[in-house]
N, C-alpha and C positions, 0 to 999 in steps of 0.2 A: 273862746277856745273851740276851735272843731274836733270832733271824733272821725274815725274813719268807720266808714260802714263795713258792715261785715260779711265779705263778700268769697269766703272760700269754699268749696266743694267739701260736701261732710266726709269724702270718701280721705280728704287728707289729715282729718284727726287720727284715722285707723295708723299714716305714715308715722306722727311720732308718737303716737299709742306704743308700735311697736322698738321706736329708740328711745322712749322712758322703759320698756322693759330692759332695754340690749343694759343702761345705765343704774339698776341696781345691782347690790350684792355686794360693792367695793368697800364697805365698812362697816363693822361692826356698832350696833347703835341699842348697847344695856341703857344707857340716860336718856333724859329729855334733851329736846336741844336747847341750846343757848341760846338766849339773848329773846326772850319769847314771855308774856307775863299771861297765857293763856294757853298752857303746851299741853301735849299729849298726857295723863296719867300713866299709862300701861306703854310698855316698847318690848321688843324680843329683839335677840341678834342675826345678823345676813352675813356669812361670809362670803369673802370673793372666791373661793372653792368652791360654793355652790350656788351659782348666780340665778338668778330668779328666773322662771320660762318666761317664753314670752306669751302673752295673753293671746287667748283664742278666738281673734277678729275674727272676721270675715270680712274684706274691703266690699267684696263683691254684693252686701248686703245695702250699700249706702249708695242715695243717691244727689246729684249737686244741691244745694241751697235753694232753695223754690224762689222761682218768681212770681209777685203776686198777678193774680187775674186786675184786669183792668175795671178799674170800677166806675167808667164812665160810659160802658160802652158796651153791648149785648153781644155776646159769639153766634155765629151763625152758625145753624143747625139743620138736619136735612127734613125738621118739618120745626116747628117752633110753637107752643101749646103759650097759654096766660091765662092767669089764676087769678078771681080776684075774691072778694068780698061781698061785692055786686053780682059775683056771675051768678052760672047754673050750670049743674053739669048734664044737664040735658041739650045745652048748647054747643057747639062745634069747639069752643077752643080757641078760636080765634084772637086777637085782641080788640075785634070790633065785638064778639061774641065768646067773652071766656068761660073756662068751669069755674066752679066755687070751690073746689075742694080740691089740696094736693093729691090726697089721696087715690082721687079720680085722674088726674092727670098721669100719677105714676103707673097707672094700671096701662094706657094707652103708649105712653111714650119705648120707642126703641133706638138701636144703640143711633148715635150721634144727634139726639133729636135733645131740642132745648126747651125747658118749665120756663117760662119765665111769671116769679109771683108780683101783681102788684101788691103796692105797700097798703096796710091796715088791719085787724086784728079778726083771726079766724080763730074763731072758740069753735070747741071739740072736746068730748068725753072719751073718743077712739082714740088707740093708738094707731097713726100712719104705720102702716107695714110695707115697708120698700123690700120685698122678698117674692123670688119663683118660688111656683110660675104665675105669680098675678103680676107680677111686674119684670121685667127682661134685664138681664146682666147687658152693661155695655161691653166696649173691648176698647183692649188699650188705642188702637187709631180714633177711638168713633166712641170716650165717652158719654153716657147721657148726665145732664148739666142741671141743675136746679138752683133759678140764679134770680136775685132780688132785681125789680127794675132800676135804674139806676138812679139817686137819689131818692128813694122809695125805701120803707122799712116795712116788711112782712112782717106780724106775729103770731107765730100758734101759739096760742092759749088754752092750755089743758085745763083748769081750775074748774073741780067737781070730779077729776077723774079718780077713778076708784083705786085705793092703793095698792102698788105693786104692778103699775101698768104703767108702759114705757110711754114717755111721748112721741119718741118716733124713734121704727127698729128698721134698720138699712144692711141687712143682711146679703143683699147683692152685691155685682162686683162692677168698678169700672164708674161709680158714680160719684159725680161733683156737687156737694151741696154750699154754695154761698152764698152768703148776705142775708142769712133767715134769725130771728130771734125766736127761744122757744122758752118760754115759761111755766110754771107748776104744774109740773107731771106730775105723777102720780108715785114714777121711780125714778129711773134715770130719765136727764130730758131726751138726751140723745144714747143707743146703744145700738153700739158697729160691730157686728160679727159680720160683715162682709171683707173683703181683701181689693186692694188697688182702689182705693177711693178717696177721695180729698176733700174732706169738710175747711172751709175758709171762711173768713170775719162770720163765724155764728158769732149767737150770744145766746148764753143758757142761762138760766138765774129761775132760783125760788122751787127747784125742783124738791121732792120728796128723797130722794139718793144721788149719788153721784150726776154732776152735771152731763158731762160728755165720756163713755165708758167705753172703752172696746174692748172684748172679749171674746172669747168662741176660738175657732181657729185664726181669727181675725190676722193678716200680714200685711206687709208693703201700704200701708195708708200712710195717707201726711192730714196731718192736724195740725193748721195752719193759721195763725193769726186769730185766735177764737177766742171768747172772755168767758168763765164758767166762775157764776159768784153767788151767795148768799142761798145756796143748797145746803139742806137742812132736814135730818130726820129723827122723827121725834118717836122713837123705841121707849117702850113703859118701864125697861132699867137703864139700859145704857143710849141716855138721849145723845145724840148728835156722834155715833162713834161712826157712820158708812156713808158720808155724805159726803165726798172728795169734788175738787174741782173739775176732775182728770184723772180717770182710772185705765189699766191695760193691764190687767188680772189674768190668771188662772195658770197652770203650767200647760195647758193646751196650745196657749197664742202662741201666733207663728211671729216669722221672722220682718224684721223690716218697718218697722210703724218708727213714724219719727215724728216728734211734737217741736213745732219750731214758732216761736214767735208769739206765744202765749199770756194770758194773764187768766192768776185764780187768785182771788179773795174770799175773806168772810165766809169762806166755806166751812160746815157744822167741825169736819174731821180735818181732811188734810187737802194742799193743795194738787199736789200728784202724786198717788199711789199704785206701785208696780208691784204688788201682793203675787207674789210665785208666779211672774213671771220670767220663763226662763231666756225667751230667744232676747238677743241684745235690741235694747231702746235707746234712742237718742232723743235726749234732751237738747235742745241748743236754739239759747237767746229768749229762754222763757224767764216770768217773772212770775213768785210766788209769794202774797203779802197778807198780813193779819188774819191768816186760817184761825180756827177752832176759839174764836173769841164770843162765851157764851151772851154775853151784851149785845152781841147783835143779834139775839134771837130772845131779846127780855129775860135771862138769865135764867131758862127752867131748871127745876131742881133734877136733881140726877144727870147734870149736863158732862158727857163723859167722852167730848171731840177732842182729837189727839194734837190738833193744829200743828199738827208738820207743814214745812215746805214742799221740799222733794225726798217722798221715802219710795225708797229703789228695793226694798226686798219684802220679800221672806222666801225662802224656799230651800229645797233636800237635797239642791243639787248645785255645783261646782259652775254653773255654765253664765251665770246671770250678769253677764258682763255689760253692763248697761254703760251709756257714755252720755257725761253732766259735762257739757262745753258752754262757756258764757251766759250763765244765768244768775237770777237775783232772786233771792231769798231774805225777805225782813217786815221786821213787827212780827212774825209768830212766835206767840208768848202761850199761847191755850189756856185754859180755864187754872192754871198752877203757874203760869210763868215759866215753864219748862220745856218748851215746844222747841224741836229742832226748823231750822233752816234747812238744812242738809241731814239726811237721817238714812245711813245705811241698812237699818232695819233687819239685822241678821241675813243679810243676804252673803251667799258664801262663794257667789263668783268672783271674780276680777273686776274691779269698778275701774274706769277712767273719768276722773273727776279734776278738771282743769281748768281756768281762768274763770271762776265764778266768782262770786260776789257775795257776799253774808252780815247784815247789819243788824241790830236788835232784835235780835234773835231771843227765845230763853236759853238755847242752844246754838252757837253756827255750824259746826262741823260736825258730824260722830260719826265717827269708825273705828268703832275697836276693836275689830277685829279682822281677820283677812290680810291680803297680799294685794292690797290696793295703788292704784298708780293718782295718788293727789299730788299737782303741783302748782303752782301759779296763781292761788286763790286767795285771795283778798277778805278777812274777818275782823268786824269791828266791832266791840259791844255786843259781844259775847262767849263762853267759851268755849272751847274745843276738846273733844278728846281723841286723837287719832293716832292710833298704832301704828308708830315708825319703824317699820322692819328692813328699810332700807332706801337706798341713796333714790326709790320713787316715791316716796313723799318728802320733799323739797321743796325751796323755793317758796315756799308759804309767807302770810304775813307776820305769821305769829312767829317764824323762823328766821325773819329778820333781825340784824344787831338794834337799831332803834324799834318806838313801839308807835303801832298807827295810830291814827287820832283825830279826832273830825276836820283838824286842819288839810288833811292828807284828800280831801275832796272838793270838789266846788259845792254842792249842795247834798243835804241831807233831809232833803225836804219830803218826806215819804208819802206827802197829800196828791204832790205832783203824777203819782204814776194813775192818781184813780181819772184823769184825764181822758181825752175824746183821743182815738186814735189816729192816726194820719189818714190822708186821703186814700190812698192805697189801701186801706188796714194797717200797716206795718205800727210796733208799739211806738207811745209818743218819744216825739224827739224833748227830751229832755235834760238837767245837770244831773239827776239823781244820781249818787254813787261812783261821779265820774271821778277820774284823778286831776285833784288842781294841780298847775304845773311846776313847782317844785314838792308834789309828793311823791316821799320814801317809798310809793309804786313805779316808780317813773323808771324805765328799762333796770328792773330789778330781778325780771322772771328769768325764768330755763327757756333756752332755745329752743321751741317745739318744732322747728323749720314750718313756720307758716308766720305769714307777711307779717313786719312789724317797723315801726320806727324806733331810730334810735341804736345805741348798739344792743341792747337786749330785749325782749316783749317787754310790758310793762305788766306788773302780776293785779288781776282783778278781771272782772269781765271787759272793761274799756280798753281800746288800744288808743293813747291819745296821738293826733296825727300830729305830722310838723305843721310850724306856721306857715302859713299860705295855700293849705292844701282844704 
């Protein structure tokens, strides 16, 4: 069975972002709904007198689907530096004569000039500091690129670094980092208080805190195809509660950062956590699996990791309108069996959370609170609790007249996503969680007006394509 790749402009979830708002308010809804064996606990009522506003987008913040960098092949630069293992940086740079240390390269390079690292393992007690003025802001024409050779695997290796020191801080603007692996820092592996910069196929693991962080006034980045796993910190009460896959914190971060194409595991806390912040996040086409499971860290006492999937809040303010489009949540169970997939996390904006995916979960969905727009979203083996205040949250699976069921997919093989990713980066192509083809998903969703086969989308993160395509 073929799936269709997923190929729309993020700017078009903001289109029926805004006609799932135009589409509540037309019924009252004191009960659960029917035909559901894992529905809502709490509901309030929507009249059509007072139809719900419409959530406060902004189109103009989102930009198309990212194409991945080519991973066979160097970009050209207006001077091109290489890094190796072997160098010195007292040598030119060159690739007959490289430096040894990123660090020394990012001091030299400016805007449209390319790093390129060879592959093999650079230990280091420093943290790389990608920051003015020892190192230059590219611009948007004339990025600077920090780029793996091609089939080649760079690793910084922080292990002995002193705790609470980043392993690399990239607080400039306008820079590309991929193809790099970065291991046991000290805090975070990676932390991005810079804006306009695009980390792609990292891989962060084994860090002291959060894998890959951004913070500050941090805006408009893409975090793209990256894997952040087995981050772990070991606090003398509360072991493993701040060690997230993927964090974009604070109510300072700006607008614009979009996480696409992702994989977090085995991380101490949670897979993605958006703790106050306020400017809108896009999720979309990320995978988040077996967070907060203290067995994989020899089971310390006092293990106190939250093992969420995707938690979108906390914060004092009305604005946190974050957008969860086509992502996978499952096996977060955390140290209680209670761990959400999905975790709104008392955040008090307007969530759009749409054609996701949620399987063995301790929890799949929760929102219980708020004027949230959930539709389309596919939960198996697990429950939910989500306050139906109106005719936008629909369409769900637990809101279907029949109930899902593992027959309802081709595979539920949850081994397959720890898999090698494609050539490109992009996550593997696999059955996990798709819809087999006579599943009760199968054009069952709400018409969001974005591409689908069949006479209706089909509800879950998969849109199955027709035959022959």
């Amino acid at each position: 069975m073929m799936f269709k790749s997923t190929t729309l402009q993020l700017s078009q979830i903001f289109v029926f972002s805004c006609l799932l708002a135009a589409c509540g308010g037309s019924d009252n809804n004191d009960s659960e709904n029917e035909g559901s064996s894992s529905r809502s606990s709490s509901s309030s009522s929507a009249s059509s007198d007072n139809p719900t506003e419409e959530p406060a987008f902004d189109l103009s913040l989102l930009p198309e689907v990212p194409t991945p960098t080519a991973p066979d092949t160097l970009p050209d630069g207006e001077n091109t530096y290489f890094v190796s293992p072997d160098g010195s940086d007292d040598l030119a740079g060159t690739e007959a004569d490289p430096f040894a240390t990123l660090s020394h390269a990012t001091r030299q390079a400016q805007p449209g000039d390319v790093i390129v690292m060879r592959g093999g393992e650079y230990f280091q007690t420093d943290t790389i500091q990608i920051r003015a003025p020892d190192s230059a802001h590219g611009t948007e024409e004339a990025p600077i690129i920090v780029i793996a050779h091609p089939g080649e695997t760079p690793i910084l290796d922080f292990e002995g670094q002193p705790l609470g020191n980043h392993g690399v801080r990239l607080d400039t603007d306008y820079w590309h980092l991929i193809g790099l692996t970065i291991r046991n820092a000290g805090h975070n592996g990676l932390g991005l208080e810079g804006s306009h910069n695009r980390l792609e196929r990292l891989v962060v693991h084994d860090s002291y805190d959060t894998g890959i962080n951004v913070g500050g006034l941090a805006a408009h980045n893409l975090i793209m195809n990256c894997d952040s796993y087995r981050n772990f910190d070991y606090a003398e009460e509360r072991v493993g509660q701040d060690a997230d896959g993927f964090g974009a914190k604070g109510n300072r971060l700006g607008e614009g950062n979009v996480f696409y194409g992702n994989r977090a595991w085995q991380n101490s806390d949670d897979g993605y956590d958006f703790w106050e912040a306020e400017n809108t996040i896009v999720l979309y086409n990320n995978w988040a699996f077996n967070n907060g499971d203290p067995d994989a860290f020899g089971n310390p006492s006092n293990f106190d990791g939250n093992g969420n999937g995707f938690k979108v809040g906390r914060s004092e303010e009305d604005r946190n309108s974050h957008i969860l489009y086509r992502n996978l949540a499952f096996d977060n169970r955390g140290p209680f069996d209670d761990s959400k997939g999905f975790d709104q996390n008392s955040n008090r904006g307007k969530l759009l959370v749409a054609h996701n995916t949620a399987y063995n979960n301790g929890r799949n969905f929760t929102f219980p609170t708020g004027d949230h727009i959930i539709r389309n979203n596919a939960s198996l083996d697990g429950s939910n609790s989500v306050l139906n205040r109106s005719d936008q949250v629909n369409d769900n699976s637990w809101q279907l007249d029949g109930d899902l069921s593992a027959s309802d997919f081709i595979s539920l093989d949850t081994q397959a996503a720890y898999g090698e990713r494609q050539a490109d980066g992009s996550l593997p192509d696999i059955d996990l969680l798709k819809p087999a083809p006579d599943s009760i998903l199968i054009d069952a969703g709400f018409d969001l007006e974005v591409p689908h086969e069949g006479e209706a989308p089909d509800i879950g993160a998969y849109e199955r394509a027709a035959e022959g395509n």
